[in-house]
DRENTI-670960 format. One record per residue (C-alpha): residue number from 1; z, y, x. Coordinates in Angstrom, 3 decimals. Each point is the difference from the previous one (the first is absolute). Layout:
<nodes>
[node NUM [Z Y X]]
...
</nodes>
This chain:
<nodes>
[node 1 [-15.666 40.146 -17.730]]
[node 2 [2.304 -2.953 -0.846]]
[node 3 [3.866 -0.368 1.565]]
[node 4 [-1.921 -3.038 2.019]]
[node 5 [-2.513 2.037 1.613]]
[node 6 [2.257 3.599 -0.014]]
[node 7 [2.682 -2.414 2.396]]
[node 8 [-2.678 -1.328 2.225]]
[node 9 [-1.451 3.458 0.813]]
[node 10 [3.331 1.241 0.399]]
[node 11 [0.696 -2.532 2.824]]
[node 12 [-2.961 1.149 2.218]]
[node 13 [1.869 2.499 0.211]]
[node 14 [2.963 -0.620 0.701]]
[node 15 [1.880 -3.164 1.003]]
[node 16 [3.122 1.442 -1.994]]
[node 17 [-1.289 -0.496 -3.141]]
[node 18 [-0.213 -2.989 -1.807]]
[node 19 [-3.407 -1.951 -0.419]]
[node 20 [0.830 -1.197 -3.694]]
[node 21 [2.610 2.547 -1.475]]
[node 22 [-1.300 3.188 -0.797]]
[node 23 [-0.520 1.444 -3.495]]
[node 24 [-1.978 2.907 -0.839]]
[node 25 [2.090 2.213 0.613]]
[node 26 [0.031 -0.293 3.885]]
[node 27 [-3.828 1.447 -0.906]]
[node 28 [0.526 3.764 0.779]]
[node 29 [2.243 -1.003 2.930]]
[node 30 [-3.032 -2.450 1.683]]
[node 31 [-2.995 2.819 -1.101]]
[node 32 [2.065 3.060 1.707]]
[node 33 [-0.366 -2.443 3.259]]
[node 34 [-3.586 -0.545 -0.682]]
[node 35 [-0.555 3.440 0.671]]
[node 36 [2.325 0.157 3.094]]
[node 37 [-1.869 1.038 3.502]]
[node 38 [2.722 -1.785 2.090]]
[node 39 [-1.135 -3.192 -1.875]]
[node 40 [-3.572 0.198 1.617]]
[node 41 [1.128 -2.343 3.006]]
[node 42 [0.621 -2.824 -2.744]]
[node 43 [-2.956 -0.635 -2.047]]
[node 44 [0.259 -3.328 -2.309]]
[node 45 [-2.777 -1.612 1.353]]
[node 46 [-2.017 -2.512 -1.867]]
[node 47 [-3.703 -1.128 0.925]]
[node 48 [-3.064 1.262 -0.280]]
[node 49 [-1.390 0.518 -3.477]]
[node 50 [-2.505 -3.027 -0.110]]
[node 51 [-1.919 1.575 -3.545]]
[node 52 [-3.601 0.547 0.372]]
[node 53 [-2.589 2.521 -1.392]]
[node 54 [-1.554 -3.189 -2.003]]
[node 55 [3.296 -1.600 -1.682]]
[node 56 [1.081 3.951 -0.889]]
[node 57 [-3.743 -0.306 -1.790]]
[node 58 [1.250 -3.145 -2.187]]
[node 59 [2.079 1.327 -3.401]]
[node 60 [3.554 0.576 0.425]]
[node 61 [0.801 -3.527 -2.049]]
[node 62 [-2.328 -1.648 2.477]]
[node 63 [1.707 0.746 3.237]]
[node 64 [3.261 -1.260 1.254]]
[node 65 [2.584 2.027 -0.836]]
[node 66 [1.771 2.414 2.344]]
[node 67 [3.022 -1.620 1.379]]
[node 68 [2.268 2.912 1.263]]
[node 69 [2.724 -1.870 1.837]]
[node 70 [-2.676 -1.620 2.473]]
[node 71 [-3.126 2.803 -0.099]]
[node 72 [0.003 3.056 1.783]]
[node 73 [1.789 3.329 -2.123]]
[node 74 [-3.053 1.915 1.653]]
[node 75 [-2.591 1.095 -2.471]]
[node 76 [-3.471 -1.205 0.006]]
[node 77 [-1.506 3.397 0.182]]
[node 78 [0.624 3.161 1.850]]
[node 79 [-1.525 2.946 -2.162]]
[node 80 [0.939 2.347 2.497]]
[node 81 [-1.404 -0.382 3.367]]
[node 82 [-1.872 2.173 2.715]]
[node 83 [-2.219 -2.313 2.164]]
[node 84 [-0.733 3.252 2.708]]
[node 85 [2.983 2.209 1.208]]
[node 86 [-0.349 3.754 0.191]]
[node 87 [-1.183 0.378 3.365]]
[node 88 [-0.805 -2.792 2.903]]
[node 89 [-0.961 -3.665 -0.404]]
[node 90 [0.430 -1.960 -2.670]]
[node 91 [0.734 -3.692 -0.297]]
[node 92 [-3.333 -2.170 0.123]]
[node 93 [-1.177 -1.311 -3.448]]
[node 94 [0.017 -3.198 0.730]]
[node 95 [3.361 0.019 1.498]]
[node 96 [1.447 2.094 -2.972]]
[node 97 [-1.632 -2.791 -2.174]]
[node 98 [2.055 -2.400 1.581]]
[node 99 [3.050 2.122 0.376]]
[node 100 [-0.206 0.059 -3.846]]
[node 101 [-1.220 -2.825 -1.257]]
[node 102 [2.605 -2.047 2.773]]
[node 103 [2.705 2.256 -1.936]]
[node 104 [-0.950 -1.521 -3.758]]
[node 105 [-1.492 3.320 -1.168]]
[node 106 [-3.537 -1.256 -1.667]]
[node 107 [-0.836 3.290 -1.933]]
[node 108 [0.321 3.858 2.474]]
[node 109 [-1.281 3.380 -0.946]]
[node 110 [-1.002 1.470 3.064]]
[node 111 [0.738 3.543 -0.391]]
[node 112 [-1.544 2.260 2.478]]
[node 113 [2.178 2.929 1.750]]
[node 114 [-1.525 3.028 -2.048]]
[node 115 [1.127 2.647 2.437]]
[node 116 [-0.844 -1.507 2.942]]
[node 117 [1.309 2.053 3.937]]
[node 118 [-2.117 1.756 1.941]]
[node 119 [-2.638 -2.342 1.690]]
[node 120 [0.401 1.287 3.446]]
[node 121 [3.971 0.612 -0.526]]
[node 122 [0.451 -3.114 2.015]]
[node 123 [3.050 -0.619 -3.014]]
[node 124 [0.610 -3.138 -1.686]]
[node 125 [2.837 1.176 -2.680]]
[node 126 [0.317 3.724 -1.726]]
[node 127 [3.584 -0.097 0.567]]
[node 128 [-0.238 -0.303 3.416]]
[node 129 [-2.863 3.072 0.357]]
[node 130 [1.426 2.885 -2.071]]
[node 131 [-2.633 2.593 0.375]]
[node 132 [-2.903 -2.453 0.038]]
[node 133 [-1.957 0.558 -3.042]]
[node 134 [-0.387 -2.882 -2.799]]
[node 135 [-3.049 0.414 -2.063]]
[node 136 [-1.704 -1.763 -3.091]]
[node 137 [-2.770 -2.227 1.561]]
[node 138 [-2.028 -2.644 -1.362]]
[node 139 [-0.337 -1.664 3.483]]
[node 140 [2.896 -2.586 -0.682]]
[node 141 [-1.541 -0.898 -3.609]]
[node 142 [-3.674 -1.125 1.831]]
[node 143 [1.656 -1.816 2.808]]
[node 144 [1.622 -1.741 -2.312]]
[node 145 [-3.302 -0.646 -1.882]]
[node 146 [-1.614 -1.376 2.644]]
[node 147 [2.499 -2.168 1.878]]
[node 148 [0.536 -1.623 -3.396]]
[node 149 [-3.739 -1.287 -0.716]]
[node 150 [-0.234 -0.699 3.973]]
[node 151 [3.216 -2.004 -0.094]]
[node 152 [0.536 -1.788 -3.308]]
[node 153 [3.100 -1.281 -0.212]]
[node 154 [1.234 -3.625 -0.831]]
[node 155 [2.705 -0.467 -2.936]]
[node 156 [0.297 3.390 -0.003]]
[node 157 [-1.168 2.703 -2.610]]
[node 158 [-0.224 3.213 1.354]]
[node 159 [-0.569 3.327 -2.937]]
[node 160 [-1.592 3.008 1.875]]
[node 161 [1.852 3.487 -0.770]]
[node 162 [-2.020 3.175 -0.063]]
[node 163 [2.817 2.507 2.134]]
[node 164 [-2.288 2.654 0.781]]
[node 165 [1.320 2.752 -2.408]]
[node 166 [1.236 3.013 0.533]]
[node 167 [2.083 0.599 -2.702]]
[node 168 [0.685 3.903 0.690]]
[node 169 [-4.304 0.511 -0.016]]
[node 170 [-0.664 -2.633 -2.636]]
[node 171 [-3.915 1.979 -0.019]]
[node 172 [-2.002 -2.468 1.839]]
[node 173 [1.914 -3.536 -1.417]]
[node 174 [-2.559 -0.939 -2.089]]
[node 175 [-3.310 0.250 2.311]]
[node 176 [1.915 -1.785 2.653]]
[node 177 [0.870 -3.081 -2.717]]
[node 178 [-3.729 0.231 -0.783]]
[node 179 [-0.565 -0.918 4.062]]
[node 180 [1.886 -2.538 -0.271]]
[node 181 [-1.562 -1.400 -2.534]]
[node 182 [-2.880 0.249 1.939]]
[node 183 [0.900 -1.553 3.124]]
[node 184 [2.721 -2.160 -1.275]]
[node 185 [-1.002 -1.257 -3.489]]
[node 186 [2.555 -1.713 -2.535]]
[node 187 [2.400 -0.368 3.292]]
[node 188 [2.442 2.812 -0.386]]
[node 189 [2.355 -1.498 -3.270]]
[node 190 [2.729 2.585 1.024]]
[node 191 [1.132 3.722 1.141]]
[node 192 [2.772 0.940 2.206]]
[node 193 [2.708 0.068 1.169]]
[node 194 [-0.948 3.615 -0.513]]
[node 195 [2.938 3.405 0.979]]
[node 196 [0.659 2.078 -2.429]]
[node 197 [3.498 0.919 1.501]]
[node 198 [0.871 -1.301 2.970]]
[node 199 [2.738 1.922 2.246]]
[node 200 [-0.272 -2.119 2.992]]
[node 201 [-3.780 1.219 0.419]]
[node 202 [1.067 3.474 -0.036]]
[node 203 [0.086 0.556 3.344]]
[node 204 [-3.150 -1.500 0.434]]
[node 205 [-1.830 2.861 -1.694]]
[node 206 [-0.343 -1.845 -3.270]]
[node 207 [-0.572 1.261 -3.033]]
[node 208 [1.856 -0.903 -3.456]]
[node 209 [-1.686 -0.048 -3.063]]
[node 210 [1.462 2.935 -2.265]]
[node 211 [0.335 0.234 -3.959]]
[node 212 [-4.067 2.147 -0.090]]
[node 213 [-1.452 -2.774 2.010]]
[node 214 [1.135 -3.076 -1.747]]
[node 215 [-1.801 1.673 -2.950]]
[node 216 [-3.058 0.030 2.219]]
[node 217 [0.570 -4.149 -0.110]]
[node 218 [-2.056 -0.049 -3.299]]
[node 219 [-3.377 -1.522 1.308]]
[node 220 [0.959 -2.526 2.790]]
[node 221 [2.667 -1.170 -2.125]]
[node 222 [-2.278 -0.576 -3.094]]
[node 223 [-2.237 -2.333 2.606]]
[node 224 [3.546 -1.467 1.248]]
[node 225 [0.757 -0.674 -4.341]]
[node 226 [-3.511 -0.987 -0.722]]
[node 227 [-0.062 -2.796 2.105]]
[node 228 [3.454 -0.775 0.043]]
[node 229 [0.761 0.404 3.197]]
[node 230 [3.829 0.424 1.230]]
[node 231 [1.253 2.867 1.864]]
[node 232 [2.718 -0.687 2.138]]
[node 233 [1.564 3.848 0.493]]
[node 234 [2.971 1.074 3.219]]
[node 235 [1.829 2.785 -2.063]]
[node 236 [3.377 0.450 1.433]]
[node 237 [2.829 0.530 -2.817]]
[node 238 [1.829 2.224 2.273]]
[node 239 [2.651 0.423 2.797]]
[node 240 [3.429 -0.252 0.736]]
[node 241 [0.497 3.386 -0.287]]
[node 242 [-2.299 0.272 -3.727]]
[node 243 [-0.114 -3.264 -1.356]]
[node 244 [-2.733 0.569 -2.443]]
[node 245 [-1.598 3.162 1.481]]
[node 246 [-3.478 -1.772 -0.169]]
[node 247 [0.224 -1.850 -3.602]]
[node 248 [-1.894 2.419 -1.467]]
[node 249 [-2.728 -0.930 1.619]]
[node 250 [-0.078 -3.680 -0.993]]
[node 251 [0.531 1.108 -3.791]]
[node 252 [-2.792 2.408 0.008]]
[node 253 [-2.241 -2.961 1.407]]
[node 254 [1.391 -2.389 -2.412]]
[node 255 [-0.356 2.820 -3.312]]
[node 256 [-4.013 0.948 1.420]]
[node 257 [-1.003 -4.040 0.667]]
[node 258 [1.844 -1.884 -2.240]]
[node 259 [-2.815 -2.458 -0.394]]
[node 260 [-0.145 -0.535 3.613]]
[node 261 [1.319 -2.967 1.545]]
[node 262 [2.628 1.285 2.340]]
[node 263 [2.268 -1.617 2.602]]
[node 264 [2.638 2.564 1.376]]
[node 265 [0.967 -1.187 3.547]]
[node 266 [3.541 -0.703 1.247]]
[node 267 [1.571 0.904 -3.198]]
[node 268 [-0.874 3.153 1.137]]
[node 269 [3.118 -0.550 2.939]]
[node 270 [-0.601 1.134 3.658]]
[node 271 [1.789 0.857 2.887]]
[node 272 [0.615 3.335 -1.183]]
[node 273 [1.699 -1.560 -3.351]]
[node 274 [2.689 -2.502 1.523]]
[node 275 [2.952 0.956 -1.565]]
[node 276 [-1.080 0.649 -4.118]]
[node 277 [2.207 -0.795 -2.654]]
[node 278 [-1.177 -4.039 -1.085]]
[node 279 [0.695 0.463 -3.804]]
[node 280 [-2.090 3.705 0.383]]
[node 281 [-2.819 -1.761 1.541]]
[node 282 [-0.003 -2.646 -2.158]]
[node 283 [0.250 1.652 -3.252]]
[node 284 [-3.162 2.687 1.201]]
[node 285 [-1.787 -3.689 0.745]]
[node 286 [0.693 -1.218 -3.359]]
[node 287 [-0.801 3.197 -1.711]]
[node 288 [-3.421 0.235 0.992]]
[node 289 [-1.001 -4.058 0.089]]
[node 290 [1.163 0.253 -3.947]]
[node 291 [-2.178 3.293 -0.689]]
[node 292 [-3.016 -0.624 2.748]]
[node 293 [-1.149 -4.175 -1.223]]
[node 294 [-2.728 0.516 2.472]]
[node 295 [3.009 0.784 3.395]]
[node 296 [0.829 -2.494 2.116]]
[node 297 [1.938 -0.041 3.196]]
[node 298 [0.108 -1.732 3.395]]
[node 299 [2.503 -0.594 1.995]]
[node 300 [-1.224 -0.219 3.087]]
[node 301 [1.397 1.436 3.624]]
[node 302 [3.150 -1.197 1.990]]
[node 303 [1.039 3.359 -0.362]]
[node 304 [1.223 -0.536 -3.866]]
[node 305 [2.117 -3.066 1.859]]
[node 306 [1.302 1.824 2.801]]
[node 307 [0.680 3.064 -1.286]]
[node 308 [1.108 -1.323 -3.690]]
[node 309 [2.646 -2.545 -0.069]]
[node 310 [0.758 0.525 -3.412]]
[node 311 [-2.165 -2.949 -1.717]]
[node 312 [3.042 -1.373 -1.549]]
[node 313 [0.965 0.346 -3.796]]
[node 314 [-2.077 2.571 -0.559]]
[node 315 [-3.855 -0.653 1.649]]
[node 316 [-0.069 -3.786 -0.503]]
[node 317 [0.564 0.454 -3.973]]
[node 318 [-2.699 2.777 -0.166]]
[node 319 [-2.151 -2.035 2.168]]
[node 320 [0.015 -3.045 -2.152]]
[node 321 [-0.037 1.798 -3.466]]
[node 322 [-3.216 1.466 1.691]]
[node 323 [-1.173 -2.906 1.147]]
[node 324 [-3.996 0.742 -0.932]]
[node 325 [-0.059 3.325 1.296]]
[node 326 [0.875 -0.582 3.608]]
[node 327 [-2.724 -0.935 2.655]]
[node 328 [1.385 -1.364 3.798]]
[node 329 [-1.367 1.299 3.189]]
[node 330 [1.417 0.615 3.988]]
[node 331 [-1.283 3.360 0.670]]
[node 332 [-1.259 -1.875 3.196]]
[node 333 [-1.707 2.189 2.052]]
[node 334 [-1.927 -2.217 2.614]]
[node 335 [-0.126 1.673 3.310]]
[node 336 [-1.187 -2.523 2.629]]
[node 337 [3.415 1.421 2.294]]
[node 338 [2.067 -2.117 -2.361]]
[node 339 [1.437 -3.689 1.050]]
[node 340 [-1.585 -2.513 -1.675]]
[node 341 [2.966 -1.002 -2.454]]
[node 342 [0.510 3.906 -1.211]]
[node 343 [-1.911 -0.917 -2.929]]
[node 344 [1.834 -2.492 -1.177]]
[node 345 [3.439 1.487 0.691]]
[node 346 [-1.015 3.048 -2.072]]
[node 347 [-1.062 -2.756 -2.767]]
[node 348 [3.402 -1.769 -0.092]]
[node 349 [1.805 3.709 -0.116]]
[node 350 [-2.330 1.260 -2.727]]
[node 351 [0.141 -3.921 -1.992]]
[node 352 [4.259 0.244 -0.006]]
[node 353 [0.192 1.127 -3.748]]
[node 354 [-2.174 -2.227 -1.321]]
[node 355 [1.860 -3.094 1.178]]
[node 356 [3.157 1.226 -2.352]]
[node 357 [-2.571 0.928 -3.590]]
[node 358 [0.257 -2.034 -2.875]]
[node 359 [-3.148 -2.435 -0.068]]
[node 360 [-1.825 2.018 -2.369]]
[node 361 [0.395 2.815 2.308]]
[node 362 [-1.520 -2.165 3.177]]
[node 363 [-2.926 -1.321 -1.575]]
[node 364 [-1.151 3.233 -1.522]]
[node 365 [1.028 1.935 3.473]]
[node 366 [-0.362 -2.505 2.828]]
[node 367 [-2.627 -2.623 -1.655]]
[node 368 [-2.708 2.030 -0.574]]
[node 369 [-0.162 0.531 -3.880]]
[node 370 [0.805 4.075 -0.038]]
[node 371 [-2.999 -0.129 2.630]]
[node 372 [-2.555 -2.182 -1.598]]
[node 373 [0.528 1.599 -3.509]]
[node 374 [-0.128 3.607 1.737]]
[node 375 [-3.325 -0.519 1.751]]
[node 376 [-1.507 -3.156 -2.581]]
[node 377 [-0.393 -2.001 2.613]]
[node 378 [-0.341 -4.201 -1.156]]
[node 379 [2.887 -0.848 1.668]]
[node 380 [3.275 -1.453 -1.571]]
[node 381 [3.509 -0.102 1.083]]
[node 382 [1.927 -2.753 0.451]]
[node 383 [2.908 -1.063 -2.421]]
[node 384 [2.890 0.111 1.835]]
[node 385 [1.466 -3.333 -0.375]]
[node 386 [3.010 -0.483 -2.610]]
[node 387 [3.991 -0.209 1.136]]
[node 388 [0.425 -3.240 -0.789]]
[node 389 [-3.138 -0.842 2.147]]
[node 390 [1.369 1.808 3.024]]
[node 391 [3.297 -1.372 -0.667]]
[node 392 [-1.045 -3.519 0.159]]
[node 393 [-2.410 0.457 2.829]]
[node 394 [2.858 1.436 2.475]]
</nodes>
């Protein structure tokens, strides 16, 4: 990001700084507020992204370039979305179509809940029902199948994610993907978000995937590598108490699959993990993106802004010197009991990093191109438009 730009984003901020005289160096200072809950009430607010599915079709040379000082920070795509909540009503599609396209977002993955409540618990959210049992189901996955070829969506691309596994009795993974295939042909492109550790589910009667079962993977996850599909897995790093109690787990996956496309959610950060060392975190992250080519992240869920205010010097250099392997998402789960601006509130919390990365960073994150090379889809991203060009345009 130039000193232009850096001192512009700065001042949406905060009227105390300076539109025009910031260096770089104010970069950690501006980035540790990006990450700052008690900035949520004062969102830089820009329009509408105004890009369609059609000019994102034309080559990257061919489109206009990305001009960051008057388009929206908020990516084009959310990689990490649940269209159904875990229990109770969801949003209607065609209102979550607008909700999404109305919020610039033209590619989603709609990610099913995999452990879905109780049918008749009358519960909406697990952490409101401790007790109530959440169980591997593929009822989400063929709800989402159908609502998607009854209501196509306009400017919008939606990628259908298989979430039916149950990662602790891998057994029947295969025959169920061979259903799909039957009922849904060519239509599911991804799998997950699937839980292979996640504490908050605990008390839900869910069960983790251990060391003997991930080695039980073998079969679904040769399908998964065969047709290059992306698994997208919840595998919490630790807790406060035991930081990296869980890693193991995500190594062991990562050592078995290393040919499999894999996209660890959250960083593997939760509300369990909201006080770990940055620099620890960091370094395990850059560890295993250097020996794993095939690992990417997300960085989806408010909770790595709310509970994480430590974006500063630290996340924002790791984030752009791993620009390609990041993918952004809101972790929006839509229950229809939410207002009707939730979405786009959790979009401008989850977008706040993004609007302080080099442009490099932005146009492989936000843009599109980490997606669209992940999944080979013949889309391009947008050049992001050059300093000067911005400069002169302001």
């Amino acid at each position: 990001m130039d000193t232009d730009r850096l001192g512009r984003a700065v001042s949406s901020f905060s009227s105390s700084f300076s539109r025009h005289k910031h260096t770089l160096a104010a970069l950690p200072l501006l980035a540790l507020m990006a990450g700052c809950a008690s900035l949520s009430g004062t969102p830089d607010v820009r329009a509408h992204n105004e890009r369609t599915l059609e000019s994102l079709a034309q080559p990257s040379d061919q489109q206009a370039c990305y001009d960051r000082d008057r388009e929206p920070y908020t990516p084009l795509v959310d990689a990490h979305m649940h269209p159904r909540p875990f229990g109770g009503a969801p949003i209607p599609p065609q209102k979550l179509h607008a909700m999404l396209q109305d919020n610039g977002i033209r590619f989603v993955n709609y990610f099913g809940i995999g452990q879905i409540l109780e049918l008749d618990s009358g519960c909406s959210y697990y952490l409101d029902c401790p007790g109530v049992a959440a169980k591997p189901s593929i009822k989400n996955d063929v709800v989402n199948g159908m609502q998607t070829v009854a209501y196509p969506p306009d400017d919008l691309h939606i990628t259908l994610s298989m979430t039916f596994m149950d990662l602790a009795h891998p057994d029947d993974i295969v025959k169920t993907i061979a259903l799909y295939d039957k009922e849904f042909p060519g239509m599911f492109a991804w799998s997950g978000e699937l839980n292979v550790m996640k504490q908050a589910l605990l008390k839900n009667k869910a069960e983790p995937a251990t060391l003997a079962s991930i080695d039980q993977w073998a079969p679904f996850m040769k399908v998964l590598r065969d047709r290059g599909i992306p698994v997208t897995l919840h595998s919490d790093l630790g807790n406060d108490a035991h930081p990296t109690q869980f890693l193991p787990l995500m190594e062991h996956i990562l050592e078995t699959y290393p040919d499999n496309k894999i996209v660890w959610a959250h960083m593997g950060l939760s509300k369990e993990l909201g006080t770990m060392d940055p620099a620890q975190h960091v370094a395990i992250l850059k560890r295993l993106l250097d020996q794993y080519p095939n690992l990417m992240l997300d960085i989806s869920w408010d909770v790595l802004y709310n509970e994480y205010h430590q974006w500063g010097s630290i996340y924002v250099p790791f984030l752009n010197a791993y620009s390609t392997r990041i993918l952004p998402g809101t972790d929006f789960v839509a229950s229809a009991s939410k207002p009707d601006d939730e979405y786009g509130k959790e979009l401008e919390v989850t977008s706040r990093v993004l609007r302080v990365l080099n442009d490099e960073a932005f146009r492989n994150i936000a843009l599109g191109a980490n997606y669209f090379r992940l999944m080979n889809l013949d889309y391009h991203a947008p050049n992001v438009c050059p300093a000067d060009n911005n400069k002169t345009s302001s």
